[in-house]
N, C-alpha and C positions, 0 to 999 in steps of 0.2 A: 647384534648377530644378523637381523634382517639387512642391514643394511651392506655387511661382508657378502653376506648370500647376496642380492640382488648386484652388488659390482661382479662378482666372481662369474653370474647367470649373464649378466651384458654380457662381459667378454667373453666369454665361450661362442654365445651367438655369433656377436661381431667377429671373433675368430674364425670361426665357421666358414659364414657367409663370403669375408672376403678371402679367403684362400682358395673356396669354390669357386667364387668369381674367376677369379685372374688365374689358377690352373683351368678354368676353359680358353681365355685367350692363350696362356702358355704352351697348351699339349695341342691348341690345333695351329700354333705359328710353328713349334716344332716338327709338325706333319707336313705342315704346307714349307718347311727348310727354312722357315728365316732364323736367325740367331739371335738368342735372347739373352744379352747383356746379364739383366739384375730382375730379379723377384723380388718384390719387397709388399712386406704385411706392413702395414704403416704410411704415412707419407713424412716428406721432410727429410730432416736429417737422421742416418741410418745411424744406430746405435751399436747394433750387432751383425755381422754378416760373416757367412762361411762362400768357398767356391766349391763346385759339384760338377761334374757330368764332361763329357765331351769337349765340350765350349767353354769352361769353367764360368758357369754361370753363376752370379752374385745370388745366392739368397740370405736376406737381409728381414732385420727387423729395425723398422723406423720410430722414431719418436711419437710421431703424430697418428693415433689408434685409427681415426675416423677414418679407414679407406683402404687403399693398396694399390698395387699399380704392378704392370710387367714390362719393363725396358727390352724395346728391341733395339739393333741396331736398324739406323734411320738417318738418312742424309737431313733430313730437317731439324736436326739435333745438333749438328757439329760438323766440323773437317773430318772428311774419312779418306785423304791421303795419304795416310800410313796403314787402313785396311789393304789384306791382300785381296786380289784381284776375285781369288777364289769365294773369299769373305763377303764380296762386294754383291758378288752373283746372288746374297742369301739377304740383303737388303731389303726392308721390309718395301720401300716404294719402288724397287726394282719389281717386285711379284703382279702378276696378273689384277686388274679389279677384285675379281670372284674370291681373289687369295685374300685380299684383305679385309672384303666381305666378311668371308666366314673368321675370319679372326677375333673382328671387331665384335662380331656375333656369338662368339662362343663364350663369353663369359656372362652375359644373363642369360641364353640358352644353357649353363651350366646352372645360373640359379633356379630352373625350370626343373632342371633334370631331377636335382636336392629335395625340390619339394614334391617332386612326381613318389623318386623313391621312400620320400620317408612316408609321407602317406599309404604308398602301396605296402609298407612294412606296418604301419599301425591297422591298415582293414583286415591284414592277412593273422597280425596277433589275436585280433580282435581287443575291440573297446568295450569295457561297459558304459554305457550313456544310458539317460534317462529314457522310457518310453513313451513314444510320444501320445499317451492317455492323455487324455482333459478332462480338467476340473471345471467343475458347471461356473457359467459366467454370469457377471451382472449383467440384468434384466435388460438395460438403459446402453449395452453395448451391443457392434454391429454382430458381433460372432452371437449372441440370444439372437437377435434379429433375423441372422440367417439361420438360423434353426438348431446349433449347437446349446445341448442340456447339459452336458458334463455325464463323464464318463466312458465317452468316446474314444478310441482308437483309431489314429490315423494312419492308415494304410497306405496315400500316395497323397500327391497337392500337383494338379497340373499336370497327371497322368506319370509323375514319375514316383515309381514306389519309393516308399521310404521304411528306413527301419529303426529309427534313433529322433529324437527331441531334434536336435542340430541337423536334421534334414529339413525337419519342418521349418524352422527357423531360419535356415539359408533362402528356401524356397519364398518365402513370403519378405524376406529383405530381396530378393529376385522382384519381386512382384511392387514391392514399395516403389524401386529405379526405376524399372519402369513403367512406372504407374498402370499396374494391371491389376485386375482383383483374382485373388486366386480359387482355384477349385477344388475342395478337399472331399477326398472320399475317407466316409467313416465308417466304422464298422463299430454297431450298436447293437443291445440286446431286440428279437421281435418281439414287440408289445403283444401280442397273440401268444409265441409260446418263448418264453425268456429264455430258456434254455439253446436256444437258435440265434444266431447273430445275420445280422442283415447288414449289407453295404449301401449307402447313402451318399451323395453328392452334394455337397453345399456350394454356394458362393459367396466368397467375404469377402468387400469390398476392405482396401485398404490406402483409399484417396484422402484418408484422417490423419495419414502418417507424413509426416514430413522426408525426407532423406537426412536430415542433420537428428532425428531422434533417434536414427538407426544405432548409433553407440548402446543406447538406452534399453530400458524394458517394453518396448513397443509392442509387444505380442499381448501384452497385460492392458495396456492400451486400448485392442482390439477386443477384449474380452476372451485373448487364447492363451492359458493357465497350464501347468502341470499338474497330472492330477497327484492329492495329496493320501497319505492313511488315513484312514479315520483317527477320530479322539481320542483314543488308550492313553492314557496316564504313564508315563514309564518312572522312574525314580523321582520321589518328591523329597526336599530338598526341608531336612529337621527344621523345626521353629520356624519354616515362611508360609505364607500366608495361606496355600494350598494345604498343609498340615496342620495347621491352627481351626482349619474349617472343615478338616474330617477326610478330605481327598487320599484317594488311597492308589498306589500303582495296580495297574488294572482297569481301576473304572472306563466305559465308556460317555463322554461329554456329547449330552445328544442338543441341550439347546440352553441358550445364554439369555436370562431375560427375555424367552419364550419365542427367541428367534432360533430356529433350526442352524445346528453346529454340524456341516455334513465332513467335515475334515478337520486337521489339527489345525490349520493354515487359521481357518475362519475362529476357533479356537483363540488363537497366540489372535488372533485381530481385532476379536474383541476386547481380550483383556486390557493388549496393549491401549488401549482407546477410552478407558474409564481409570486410570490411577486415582484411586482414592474414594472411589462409587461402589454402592455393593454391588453387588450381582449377585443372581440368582443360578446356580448351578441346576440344571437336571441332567441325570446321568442312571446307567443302570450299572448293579453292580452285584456282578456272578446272576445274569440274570434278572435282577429286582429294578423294580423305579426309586430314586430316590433324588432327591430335591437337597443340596445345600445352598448355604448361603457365604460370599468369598470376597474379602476386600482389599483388591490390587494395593499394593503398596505404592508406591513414586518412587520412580528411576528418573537419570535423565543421561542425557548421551549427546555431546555438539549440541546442547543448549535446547534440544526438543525432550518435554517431559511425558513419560507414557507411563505404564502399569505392568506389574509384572508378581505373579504369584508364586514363583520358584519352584517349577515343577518340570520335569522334562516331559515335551510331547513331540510325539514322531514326527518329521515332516520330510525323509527321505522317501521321494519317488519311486513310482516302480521301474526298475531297469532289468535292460537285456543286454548281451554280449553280441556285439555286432563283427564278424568275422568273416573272411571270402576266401577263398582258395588264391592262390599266388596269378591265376590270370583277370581274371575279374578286378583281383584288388590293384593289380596294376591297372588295369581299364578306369576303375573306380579315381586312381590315385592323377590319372591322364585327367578327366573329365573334373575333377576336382580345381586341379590346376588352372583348365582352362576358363573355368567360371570365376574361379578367382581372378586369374587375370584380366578378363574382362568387364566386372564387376570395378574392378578398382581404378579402370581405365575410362569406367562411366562417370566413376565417381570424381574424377579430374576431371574431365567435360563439365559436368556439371557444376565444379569450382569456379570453369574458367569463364562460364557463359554465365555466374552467377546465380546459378540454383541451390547451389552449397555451398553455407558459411567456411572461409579457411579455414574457420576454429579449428577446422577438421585435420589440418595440416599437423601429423607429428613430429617429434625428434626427437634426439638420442636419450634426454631426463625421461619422457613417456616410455621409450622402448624398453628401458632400461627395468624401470617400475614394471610393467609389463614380466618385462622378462624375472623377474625375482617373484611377483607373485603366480608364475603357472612353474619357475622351479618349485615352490614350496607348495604346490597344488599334488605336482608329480609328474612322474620320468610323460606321461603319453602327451598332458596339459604342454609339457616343456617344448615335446618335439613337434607337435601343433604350431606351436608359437612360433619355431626358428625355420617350419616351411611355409609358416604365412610370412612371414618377413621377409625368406628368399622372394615370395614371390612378389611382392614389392619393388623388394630394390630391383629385380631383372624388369618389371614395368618401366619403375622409373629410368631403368639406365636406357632403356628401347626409346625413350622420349625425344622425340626429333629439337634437343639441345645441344647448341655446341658445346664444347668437353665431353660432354657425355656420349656414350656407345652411339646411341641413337642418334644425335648430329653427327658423328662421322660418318654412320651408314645413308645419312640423306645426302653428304656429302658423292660419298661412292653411288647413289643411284642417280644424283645428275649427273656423273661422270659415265655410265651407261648408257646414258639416252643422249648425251651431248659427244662423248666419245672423248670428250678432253676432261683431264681434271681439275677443279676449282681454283681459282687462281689466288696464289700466295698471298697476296693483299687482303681479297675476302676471305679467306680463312682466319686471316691474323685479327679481321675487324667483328666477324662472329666469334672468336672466341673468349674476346673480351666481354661481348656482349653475352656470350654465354655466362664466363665467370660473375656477369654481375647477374644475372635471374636466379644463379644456384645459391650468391651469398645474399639476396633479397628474403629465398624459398627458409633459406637456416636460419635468416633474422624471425621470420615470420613462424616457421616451427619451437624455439628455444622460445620467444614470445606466450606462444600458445602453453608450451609445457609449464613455465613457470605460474604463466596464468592458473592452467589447473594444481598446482601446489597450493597456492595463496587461497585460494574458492573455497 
């Protein structure tokens, strides 16, 4: 069933994204008059195709999923001795520079737009996400160091408010790239009268973090947590080990072997960490102190053995619904965009110059796996996922490579500044040499995916 679901969630994405693509080359060649042959979702050989419109233009569905393309007509393509004259005039290399500029342009400026508005439509629904509380950190990491205790509330990082977990988290993957240490202001009880809350400034340095940990749990790294519930017992689970030793839904779990248990988290941490050692419960319950004693059974999972007393304890975050009015969230959904884009555009510099392993490089197996686990997350996780993707592939297609968007527009900007356009010969010897970096880029992507299967 997972596996119907995650084909079904690719293609939809893949669907998406490349129809979005190529109706922005499409609808801005139609503006600018050239005539456009064939649409096709697919590449290769077209299996289904209808004709439409004015021009009876081919839209077509191809064999080959991975792509799509828009056929204009193009003297670089064939004899156009049987075009009419009239026809001739709408030729794409008849049009101005600027026409086929923006043409070449409009299909990852279309994937920009996708991911503009689906975000501007998720800030405006609003999301619930976790709030960005923290749980107190080990002693031995930089975030104790800098003076976070846990149970802080992060109000902004680097002066930009924040109001959700995933702000905090983008800002400080911000701060990893480029190796800056970030600034958080927290908003903590005053130790004078607790009832009052005070704003506080920190610095955490985040020069420990690698850029290839960034997939990772790297905020855990630094010592910056979610904060968690406390220890209430919720449903305990007949004849396990939690029942056997008296645990009852309700209690609260104050310390494990006379270490202080301030959440569930550290709770399920110690357990899991003694399979088959007693432990010493202390806990109050309606009120009272009371001491049990509790012996994790052995589990084991991918071959690591841990402890587990069969009892449910809370460890959903506290969350807020994060929402904006329809100008803001489009602002929000601009601004989003563009950090991603440029985020992912450092993040290729830094491939190329060797600061980041390609491990990092994905393809279609990851995307795919991706895309089935945030469909079965849910509708918001899902459309997340298919406008951080647009905003990828419109990076990568901007990438000054021949085939790609991007090599043809550096094409058209020497042909602005030189006034002539590139000559047939070199175009024909870059685009081979493009075809072979992009089939290098899918060797090295399909590599990396299967890699993470097998691991």
């Amino acid at each position: 069933m997972h596996f119907l679901q995650t084909i079904l969630a690719f293609a939809v994405v893949l669907g998406v994204l490349i129809i979005v693509h190529e109706l922005g080359h499409y609808l801005v060649a139609r503006w600018c008059g050239v005539k456009v042959l064939r649409f096709s979702v697919g590449m290769g050989k077209v299996i289904f195709s209808r004709r439409y419109g004015p021009d009876q233009t081919e839209w077509a569905i191809s064999v080959l999923p991975l792509g799509g393309y828009v056929k204009m007509l193009d003297a670089r393509e064939g004899d156009l001795s049987h075009v009419s004259p009239a026809d001739l005039k709408r030729e794409f290399t008849r049009q101005s520079v600027w026409r086929r500029i923006a043409i070449v342009a409009a299909g990852p400026l279309a994937n920009f737009l996708l991911a503009i508005l689906v975000f501007a439509g998720l800030y405006v629904y609003g999301i619930p996400e976790p709030a960005p509380k923290l749980r107190a950190p080990a002693e031995q990491s930089v975030a104790y160091k800098a003076g976070l205790r846990g149970g802080e509330l992060v109000t902004a990082v680097n002066g930009e408010p924040i109001q959700i977990w995933n702000d905090l988290r983008w800002q400080v993957v911000q701060g990893v790239v480029n190796n800056k240490p970030v600034k958080l202001d927290v908003e903590r009880a005053n130790p004078n009268s607790p009832s009052e809350k005070i704003i506080n400034t920190l610095t955490i340095p985040v020069d420990s973090i690698s850029a290839e940990e960034l997939e990772g749990d790297f905020l855990v790294k630094l010592g910056i947590d979610l904060a968690r519930p406390r220890a209430i017992l919720g449903q305990v689970v007949p004849d396990g080990p939690a029942m056997l030793a008296g645990l009852k839904t309700g209690d609260l779990v104050t310390a494990v072997n006379g270490v202080v248990i301030p959440d569930g988290m550290a709770l399920v941490e110690a357990v899991r960490a003694s399979p088959g050692k007693n432990l010493k419960i202390d806990l109050l319950r309606d009120g009272q102190p009371l001491s049990l004693n509790v012996t994790p059974e052995e589990a084991s999972k991918d071959g690591q053995v841990f402890g587990r007393i069969k009892v449910e304890v809370p460890m959903a975050p506290e969350m807020v619904l994060a929402s904006h009015g329809p100008i803001t969230a489009l602002a929000k959904g601009v601004q989003k965009t563009w950090d991603t884009s440029a985020m992912t555009l450092k993040m290729v510099g830094k491939m190329i110059v060797g600061e980041v392993s390609w491990k990092n490089v994905t393809g279609p197996i990851t995307i795919a796996d991706y895309a089935g686990q945030t469909a079965r997350i849910g509708l918001i996780s899902y459309l997340s996922f298919i406008a951080f993707v647009s905003i990828s592939l419109g990076v990568m297609n901007l990438l000054p490579i021949p085939v790609l968007d991007g090599g043809h527009l550096l094409y058209y900007a020497v042909e602005v500044l030189t006034g002539r356009p590139v000559s047939e010969r070199f175009g024909a010897i870059a685009q081979r040499a493009g075809i072979g970096i992009l089939m290098t880029l899918m060797l090295v992507a399909v590599f990396n995916d299967i890699n993470r299967l097998i691991s």
